[in-house]
C-alpha positions, 0 to 999 in steps of 0.5 A: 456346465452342471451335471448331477442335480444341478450341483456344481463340482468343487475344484481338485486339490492338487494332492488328487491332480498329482495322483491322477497323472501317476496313474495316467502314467502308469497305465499308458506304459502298461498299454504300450507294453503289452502292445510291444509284447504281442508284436515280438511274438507274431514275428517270431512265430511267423518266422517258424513257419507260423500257425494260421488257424486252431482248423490246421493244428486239429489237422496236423499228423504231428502238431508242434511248432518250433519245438512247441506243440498242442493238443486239445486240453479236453477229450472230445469227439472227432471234427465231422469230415467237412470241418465244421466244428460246433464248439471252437477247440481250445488248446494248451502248450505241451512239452511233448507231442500227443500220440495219434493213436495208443498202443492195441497190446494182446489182449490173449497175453494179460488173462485174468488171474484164476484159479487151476480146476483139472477137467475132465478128459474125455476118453475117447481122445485119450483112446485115439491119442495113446493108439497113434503113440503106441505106433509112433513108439514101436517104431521108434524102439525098432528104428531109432532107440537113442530117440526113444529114451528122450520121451518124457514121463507121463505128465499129471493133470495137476500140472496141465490145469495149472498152465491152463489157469497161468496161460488163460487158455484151454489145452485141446483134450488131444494135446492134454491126452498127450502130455498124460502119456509123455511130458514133452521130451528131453536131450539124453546122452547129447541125443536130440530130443523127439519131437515133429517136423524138426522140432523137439516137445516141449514140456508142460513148463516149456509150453508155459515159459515159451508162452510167457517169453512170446508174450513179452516179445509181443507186446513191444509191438506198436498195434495188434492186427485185426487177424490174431493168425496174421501176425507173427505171434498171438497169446491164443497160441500154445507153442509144443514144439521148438527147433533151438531157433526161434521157431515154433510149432504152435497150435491155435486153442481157438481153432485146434490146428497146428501152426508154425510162427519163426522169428523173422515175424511171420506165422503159417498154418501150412507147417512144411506146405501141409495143413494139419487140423489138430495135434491128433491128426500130427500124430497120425500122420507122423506114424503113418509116415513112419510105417510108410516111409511117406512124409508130412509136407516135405518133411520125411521122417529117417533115422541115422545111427539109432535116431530120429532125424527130419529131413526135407524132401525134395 
């Protein structure tokens, strides 16, 4: 037969024959191992338990096989309910699973750096709080002097405009009122320190160290709650109070009542089955309990040998 313009093709020579059978060779032992090759592996990983369609890897809560598992090698939205892609999914072999979901750390706990600026405090706050403290320390010097002694030194503005800027959080003008008159409370003479509801004041530097130490614990949880007052602890928080325990008296910055958050995880803004609105209303309550002999929940303040000790009413 002629083929190509009617010329006909001159015999091979047998250096080309000789060439043309090494090839022919050559590729058929290609062919027959890459046949051999996808073989091996459908038995294996149909031994496994086998992965049917990339449809049930997307699906898998833990997607891995034998050791082995996937992911998708590019972000992309999530498949719509009834399964229908628009695009195929293309996946990669990874060494380790891919997390279903990241972390949700406190945000509350990460402010942003800034610099400290006193604010101005507003006067009549600062009239309330000292009225409510006059009453609180004429009954402490007339009932329980040893207490009375633990009070801290007035606090300075400086120093609370500095924990405001190292927290991100703005002190209440009741509490900031507070801390200019005492800066928390100290053991004196292995006599405990004052405090409410049986815990002590802390300081301006414990509100802060306490803050950061919560902080840290927080964020080895797994996912933050919807409700910042829901969970045991959040970096809106500003903790003034501590029992030796691991449990806080806390007042929220957001909604300035007070809360108590204990170490068993779990937070209440009942402290001792009272709501108390803001860090003045604790005041308030505490001397009028003095004078009267009366409680705040069930805790009832009494002294004994000279101090202030809270017991829980029955």
């Amino acid at each position: 037969m002629i083929f190509g313009g009617g010329r006909k093709r001159e015999p091979l020579d047998d250096a080309t024959r000789r060439r043309l059978t090494r090839w022919g060779i050559a590729g058929l032992a290609l062919c027959l191992l890459a046949v051999g090759s996808q073989a091996l592996e459908s038995v294996t990983f149909s031994k496994d338990g086998g992965v049917e369609t990339t449809e049930e890897i997307w699906h898998q809560d833990e997607p891995c096989i034998a050791g082995v598992c996937w992911a998708p090698e590019i972000e992309q939205a999530p498949a719509p309910d009834d399964g229908d892609y628009s695009e195929p999914v293309k996946y990669v072999e990874t060494q380790e699973p891919v997390p279903a979901s990241q972390p949700s750390l406190d945000a509350d706990c990460r402010p942003e750096s800034r610099n400290p600026r006193v604010r101005k405090l507003d006067a009549k706050a600062t009239r309330a709080v000292n009225r409510q403290w006059q009453r609180i320390e004429a009954w402490l010097k007339a009932h329980a002097p040893r207490s009375y002694r633990t009070l801290g030194k007035p606090g300075k503005a400086e120093s609370i405009a500095a924990a405001e800027a190292q927290t991100g959080l703005r002190f209440p003008d009741d509490l900031r009122a507070s801390l200019l008159r005492h800066d928390g409370a100290a053991v004196v003479d292995d006599t405990w320190a004052f405090g409410f509801l049986g815990n002590w004041s802390l300081s301006l530097q414990g509100i802060r160290d306490t803050w950061r130490g919560l902080c840290e614990i927080d964020d080895e949880d797994e996912e933050e709650p919807a409700d910042p007052r829901s969970d045991w602890w959040d970096g809106r928080m500003l903790p003034f109070g501590a029992d030796g325990m691991g449990n806080h008296l806390v007042i929220d910055s957001v909604k300035h009542d007070v809360g108590e958050t204990d170490h068993e995880g779990s937070m209440s803004f009942t402290p001792g089955g009272a709501h108390i609105r803001s860090y003045y209303a604790l005041l308030k309550a505490t001397a009028d309990a003095m004078e009267n002999g009366g409680s705040i929940g069930y805790w009832k303040p009494r002294t004994v040998a000279g101090e202030l000790d809270w017991d829980v009413r029955d």
